[in-house]
C-alpha positions in Angstrom: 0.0 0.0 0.0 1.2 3.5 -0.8 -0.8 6.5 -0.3 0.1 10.4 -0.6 -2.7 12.4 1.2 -3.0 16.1 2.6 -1.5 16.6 6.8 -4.1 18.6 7.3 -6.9 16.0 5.7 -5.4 13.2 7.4 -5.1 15.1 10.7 -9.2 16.2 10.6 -10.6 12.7 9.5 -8.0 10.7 12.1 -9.3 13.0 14.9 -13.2 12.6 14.0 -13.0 8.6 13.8 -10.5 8.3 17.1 -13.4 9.4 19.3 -14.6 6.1 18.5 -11.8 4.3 19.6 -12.5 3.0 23.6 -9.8 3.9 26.2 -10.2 0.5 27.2 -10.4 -2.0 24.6 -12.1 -5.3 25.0 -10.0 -6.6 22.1 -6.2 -5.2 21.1 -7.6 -5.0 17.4 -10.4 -2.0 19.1 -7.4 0.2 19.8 -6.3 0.5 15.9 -8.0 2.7 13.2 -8.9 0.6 10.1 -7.3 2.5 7.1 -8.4 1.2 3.9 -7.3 3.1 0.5 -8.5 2.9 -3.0 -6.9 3.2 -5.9 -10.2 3.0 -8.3 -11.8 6.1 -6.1 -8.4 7.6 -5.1 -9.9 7.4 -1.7 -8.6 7.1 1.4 -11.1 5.5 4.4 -11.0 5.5 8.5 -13.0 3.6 11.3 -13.0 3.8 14.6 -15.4 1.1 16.5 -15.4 0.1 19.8 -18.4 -2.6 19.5 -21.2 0.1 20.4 -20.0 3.2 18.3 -18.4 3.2 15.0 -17.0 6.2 12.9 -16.5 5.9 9.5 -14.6 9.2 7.0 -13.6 8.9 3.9 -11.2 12.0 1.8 -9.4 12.0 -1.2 -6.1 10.9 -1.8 -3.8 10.5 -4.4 -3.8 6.2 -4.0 -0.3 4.4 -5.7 -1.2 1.0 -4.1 -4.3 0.0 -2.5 -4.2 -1.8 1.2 -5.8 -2.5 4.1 -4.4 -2.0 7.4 -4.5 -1.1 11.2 -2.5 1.0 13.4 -2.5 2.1 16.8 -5.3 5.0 17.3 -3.5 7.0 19.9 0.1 6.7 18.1 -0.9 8.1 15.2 -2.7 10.6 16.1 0.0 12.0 17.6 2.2 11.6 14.9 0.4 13.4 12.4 -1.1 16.2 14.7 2.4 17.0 15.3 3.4 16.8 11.7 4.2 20.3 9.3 1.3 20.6 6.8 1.5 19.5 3.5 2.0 16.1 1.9 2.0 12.9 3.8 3.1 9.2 2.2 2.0 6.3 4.3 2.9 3.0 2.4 4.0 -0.4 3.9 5.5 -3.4 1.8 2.9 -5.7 0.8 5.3 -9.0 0.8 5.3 -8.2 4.9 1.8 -8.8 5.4 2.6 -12.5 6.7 3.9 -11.0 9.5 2.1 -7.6 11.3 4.1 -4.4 8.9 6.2 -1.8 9.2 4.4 1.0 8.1 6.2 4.1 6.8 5.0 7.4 7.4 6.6 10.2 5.5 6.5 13.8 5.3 8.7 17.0 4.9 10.1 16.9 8.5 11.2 13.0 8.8 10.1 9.5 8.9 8.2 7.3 11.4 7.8 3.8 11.6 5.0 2.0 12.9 3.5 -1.4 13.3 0.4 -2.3 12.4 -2.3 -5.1 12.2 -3.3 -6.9 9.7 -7.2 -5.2 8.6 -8.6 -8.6 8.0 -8.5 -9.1 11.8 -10.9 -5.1 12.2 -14.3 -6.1 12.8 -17.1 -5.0 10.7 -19.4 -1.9 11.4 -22.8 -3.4 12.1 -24.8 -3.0 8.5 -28.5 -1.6 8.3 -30.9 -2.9 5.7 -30.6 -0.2 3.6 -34.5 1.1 3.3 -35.7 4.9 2.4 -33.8 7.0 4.9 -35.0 9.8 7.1 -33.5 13.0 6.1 -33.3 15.1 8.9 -32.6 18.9 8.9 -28.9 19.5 10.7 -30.2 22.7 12.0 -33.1 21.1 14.1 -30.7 18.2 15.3 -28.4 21.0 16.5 -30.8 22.5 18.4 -32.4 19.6 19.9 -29.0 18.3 20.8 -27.6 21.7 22.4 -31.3 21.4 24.6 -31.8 18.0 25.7 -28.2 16.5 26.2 -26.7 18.3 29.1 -29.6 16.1 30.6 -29.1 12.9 29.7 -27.7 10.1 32.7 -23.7 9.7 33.0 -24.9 6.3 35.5 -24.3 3.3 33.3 -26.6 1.6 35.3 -29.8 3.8 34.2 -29.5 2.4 31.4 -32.0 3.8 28.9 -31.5 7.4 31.0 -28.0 7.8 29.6 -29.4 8.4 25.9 -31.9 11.3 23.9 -35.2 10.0 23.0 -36.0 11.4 19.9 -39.5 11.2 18.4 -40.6 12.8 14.7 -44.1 13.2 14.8 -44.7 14.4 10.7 -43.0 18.2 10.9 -42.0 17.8 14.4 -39.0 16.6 15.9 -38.9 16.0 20.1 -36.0 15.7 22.1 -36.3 14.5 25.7 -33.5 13.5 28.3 -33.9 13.0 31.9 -31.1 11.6 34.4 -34.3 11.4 37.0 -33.5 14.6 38.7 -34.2 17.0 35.6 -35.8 17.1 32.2 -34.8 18.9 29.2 -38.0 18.9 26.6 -37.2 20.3 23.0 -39.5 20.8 20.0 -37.8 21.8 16.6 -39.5 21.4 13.1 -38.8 17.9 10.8 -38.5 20.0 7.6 -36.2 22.5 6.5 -37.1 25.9 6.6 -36.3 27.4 3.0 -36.2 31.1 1.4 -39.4 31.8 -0.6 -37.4 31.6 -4.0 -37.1 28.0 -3.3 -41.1 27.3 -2.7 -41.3 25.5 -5.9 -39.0 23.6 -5.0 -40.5 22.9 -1.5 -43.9 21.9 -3.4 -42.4 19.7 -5.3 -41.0 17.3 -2.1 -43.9 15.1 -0.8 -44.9 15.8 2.8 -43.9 13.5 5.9 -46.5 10.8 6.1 -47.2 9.2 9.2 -45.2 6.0 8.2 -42.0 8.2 8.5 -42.7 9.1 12.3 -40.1 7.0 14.3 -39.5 6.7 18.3 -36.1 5.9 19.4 -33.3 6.3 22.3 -29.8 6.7 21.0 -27.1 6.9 23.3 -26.0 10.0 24.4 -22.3 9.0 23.8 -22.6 8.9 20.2 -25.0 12.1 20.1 -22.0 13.8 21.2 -19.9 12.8 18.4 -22.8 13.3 15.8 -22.3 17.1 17.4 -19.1 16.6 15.6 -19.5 15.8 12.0 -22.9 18.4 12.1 -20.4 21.1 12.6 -19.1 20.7 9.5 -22.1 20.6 7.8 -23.2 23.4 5.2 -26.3 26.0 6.3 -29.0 24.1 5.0 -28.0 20.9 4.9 -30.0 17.3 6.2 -28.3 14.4 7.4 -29.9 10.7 6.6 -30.9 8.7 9.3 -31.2 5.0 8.5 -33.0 2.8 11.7 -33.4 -1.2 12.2 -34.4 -2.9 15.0 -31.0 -2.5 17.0 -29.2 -0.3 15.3 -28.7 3.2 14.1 -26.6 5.1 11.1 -26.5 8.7 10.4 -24.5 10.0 6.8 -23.8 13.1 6.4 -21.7 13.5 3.0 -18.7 11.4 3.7 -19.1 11.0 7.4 -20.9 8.2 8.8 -22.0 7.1 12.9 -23.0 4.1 13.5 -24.7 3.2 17.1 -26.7 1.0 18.9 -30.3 2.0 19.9 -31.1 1.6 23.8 -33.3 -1.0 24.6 -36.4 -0.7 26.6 -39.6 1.6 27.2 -38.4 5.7 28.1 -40.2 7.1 30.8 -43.7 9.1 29.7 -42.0 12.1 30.5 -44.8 14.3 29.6 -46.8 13.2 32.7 -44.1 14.8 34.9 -44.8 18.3 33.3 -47.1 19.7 35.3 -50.0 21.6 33.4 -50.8 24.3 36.1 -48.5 26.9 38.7 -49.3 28.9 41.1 -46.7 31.5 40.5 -44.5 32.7 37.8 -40.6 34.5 37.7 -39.4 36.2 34.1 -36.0 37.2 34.8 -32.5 38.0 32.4 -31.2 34.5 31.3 -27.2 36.3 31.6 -27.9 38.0 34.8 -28.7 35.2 36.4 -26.0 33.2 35.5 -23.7 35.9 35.9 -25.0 35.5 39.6 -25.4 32.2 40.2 -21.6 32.0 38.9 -20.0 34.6 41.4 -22.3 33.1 44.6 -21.1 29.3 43.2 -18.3 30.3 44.6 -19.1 29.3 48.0 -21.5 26.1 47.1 -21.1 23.4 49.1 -19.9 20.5 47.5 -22.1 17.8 49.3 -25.6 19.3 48.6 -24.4 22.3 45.8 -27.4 24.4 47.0 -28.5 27.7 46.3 -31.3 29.1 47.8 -34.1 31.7 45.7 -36.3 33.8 47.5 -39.0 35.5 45.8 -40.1 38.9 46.6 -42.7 40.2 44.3 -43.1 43.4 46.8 -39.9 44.7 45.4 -39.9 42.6 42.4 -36.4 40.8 43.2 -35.1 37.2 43.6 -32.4 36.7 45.9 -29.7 34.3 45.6 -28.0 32.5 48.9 -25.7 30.1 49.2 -23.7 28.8 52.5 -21.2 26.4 53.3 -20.9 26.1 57.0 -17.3 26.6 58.1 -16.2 28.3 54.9 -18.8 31.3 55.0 -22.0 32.3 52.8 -22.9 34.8 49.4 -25.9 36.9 48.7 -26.7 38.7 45.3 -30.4 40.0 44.4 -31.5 40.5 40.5 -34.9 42.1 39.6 -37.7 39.6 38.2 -40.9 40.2 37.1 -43.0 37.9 39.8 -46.4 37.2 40.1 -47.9 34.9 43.3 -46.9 35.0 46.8 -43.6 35.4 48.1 -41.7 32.6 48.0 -38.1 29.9 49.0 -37.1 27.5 47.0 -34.2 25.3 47.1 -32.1 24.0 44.1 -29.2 22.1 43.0 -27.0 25.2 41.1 -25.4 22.9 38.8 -28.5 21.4 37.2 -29.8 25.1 37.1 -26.7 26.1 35.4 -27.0 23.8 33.1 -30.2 24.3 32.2 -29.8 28.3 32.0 -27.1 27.6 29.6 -29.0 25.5 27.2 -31.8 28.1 27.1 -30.5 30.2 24.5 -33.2 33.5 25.2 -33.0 36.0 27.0 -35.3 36.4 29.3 -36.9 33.1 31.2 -39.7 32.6 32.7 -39.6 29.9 35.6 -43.3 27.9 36.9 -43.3 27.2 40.9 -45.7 24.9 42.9 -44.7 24.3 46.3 -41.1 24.0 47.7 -40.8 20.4 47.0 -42.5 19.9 43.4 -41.2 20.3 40.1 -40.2 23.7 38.8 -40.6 24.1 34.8 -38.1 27.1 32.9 -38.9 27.7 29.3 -37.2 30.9 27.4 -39.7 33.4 26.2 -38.5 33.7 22.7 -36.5 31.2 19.8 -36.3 27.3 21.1 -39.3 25.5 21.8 -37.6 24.0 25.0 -39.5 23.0 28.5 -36.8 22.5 31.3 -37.7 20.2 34.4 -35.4 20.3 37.6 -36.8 18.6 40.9 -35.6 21.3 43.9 -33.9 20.8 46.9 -35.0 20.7 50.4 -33.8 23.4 52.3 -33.0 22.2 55.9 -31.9 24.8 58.4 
């Protein structure tokens, strides 16, 4: 095998499918990328897979030998992020494949050497019957994604917690994620949105039937890595989805993620979402982060508490925090409050979150009593409903 290829091609591609690559590998093979190059496309393809989440790229190259081989993820990553831009020649005597090869890797400052695998040994990226696919906007998944997956479960043992459930219901797209002690809730269209010039166009693409509506849970692992490849999407753009009974694949150009779905039923979230308050808070999305940031300070790290209290007298919310043997912090902002005054109790990084991922700027929070759930949504742009259970303040 001999290709010559781009630093700063190789370098991009590498990084995206490494992600894939596990830390820990169940099988020595799992720690390689699979490089495969083609002399007929002049194309050079990577994978990453680590048995649950596979990343596939393919780029151009200028291909002098075809090959298949493996080499060590971690290696060569650092080899050619480290490497001056400009051409690259990876090549590797094909009479050495009895044995694991040397492979050469070339460029203006030097040579490496490193051994690799045979690519026989790689194991396949689970295949998906191949049936229409769902062409999703990249705009909508970006939103949904920046809404809902701060709120997914990082406990292994939740199980279906730790991954989005995402629902297309003809032009609508839902995004939900809970970890049991929030909920992030977010809406976004199924369909493009397009300039007027382009309505011909637009009346010429048949609308979503009700046999393209889907339900699944992906995991929020690979959602994070999808974040990846949509960033380099065009404005505009959709990404196919293609869905089987345990598996998912999304292509975007010549980028693919592979994952598993999560198996079994996802809470009915919507029951938690209480329908009725009996007072309201609108206050400045940045000021109160910029608050909740400075009085952070002085959190305590075994119950991360901050208190509100609501005065609608003065039209103020003030923020307490206090850590006994360290000291305490105070701030007040102005809110718009209507209902009685009010103390409620919360966890400040679930709050933080959840302020962060509300991209308006103003927020209106729902109260009940001190120990029921509290629902933020932002007054303007995302249609996004954010749950977050309080804490009990104990004096």
């Amino acid at each position: 095998m001999k290709i010559v290829c781009s630093q700063v091609d190789l370098k991009n591609n590498l990084s995206l499918v490494s992600r894939a690559v596990p830390t820990r590998p169940t099988h020595p093979i799992l720690a390689n990328v699979l490089l495969v190059a083609n002399q007929t496309k002049n194309q050079v393809t990577l994978t990453g897979f680590d048995l649950s989440l596979g990343m596939r790229s393919c780029f151009c190259a200028e291909v002098e030998e075809e090959g298949v081989i493996t080499l060590p993820a971690k290696l060569l990553n650092d080899i050619i992020a480290r490497l001056p831009e400009g051409e690259v020649t990876i090549s590797y005597e094909e009479e050495e494949m009895e044995e694991n090869p040397l492979v050469t890797i070339n460029s203006l400052s030097g040579k490496f050497q490193l051994r690799g695998v045979k690519g026989e040994e790689y194991p396949e990226l689970p295949v998906v019957e191949r049936e229409e696919a769902f062409l999703l906007p990249v705009a909508a998944l970006n939103e949904g994604l920046k809404g809902s997956l701060f709120a997914a479960s990082n406990d292994e043992t939740k199980q279906i917690l730790t991954g989005v459930h995402l629902t297309r219901n003809l032009d609508t797209l839902e995004f939900a994620a809970t970890d049991g002690h929030r909920l992030a809730v977010v809406k976004t269209s199924a369909i493009e949105e397009t300039k007027e010039s382009e309505e011909e166009e637009i009346n010429s693409n048949p609308p979503i039937t009700e046999a393209q509506n889907f339900t699944i849970t992906i995991p929020a692992r690979a959602l994070r890595e999808l974040e990846k490849i949509l960033s380099m999407a065009k404005e505009g753009e959709s990404i196919a989805l293609f869905v089987d009974e345990g598996q998912v694949v999304f292509e975007l150009g010549q980028q693919n993620l592979t994952s598993r779905k999560l198996d079994g039923a996802y809470p009915n979230y919507n029951q938690l979402i209480p329908n009725n308050f009996e007072r309201t808070m609108v206050v400045d999305r940045k000021r109160m982060i910029e608050s909740l940031e400075r009085v952070s300070v002085l959190s305590d790290q075994k119950n991360n508490l901050v208190k509100f209290t609501l005065n609608s007298d003065n039209e103020q919310v003030t923020l307490s925090v206090e850590a006994k043997e360290l000291g305490n912090a105070k701030e007040s902002i102005s809110a718009e409050i209507n209902g009685d005054n009010f103390e409620i109790g919360f966890n400040i990084r679930y709050l933080m979150d959840g302020l962060k991922a509300l991209s308006a700027n103003e927020i209106k929070f729902q109260f009940n009593g001190a120990t029921q759930p509290v629902i933020a949504t932002p007054l303007s742009g995302a249609q996004m409903t954010y749950l977050i259970m309080p804490v009990q303040i104990r004096d």
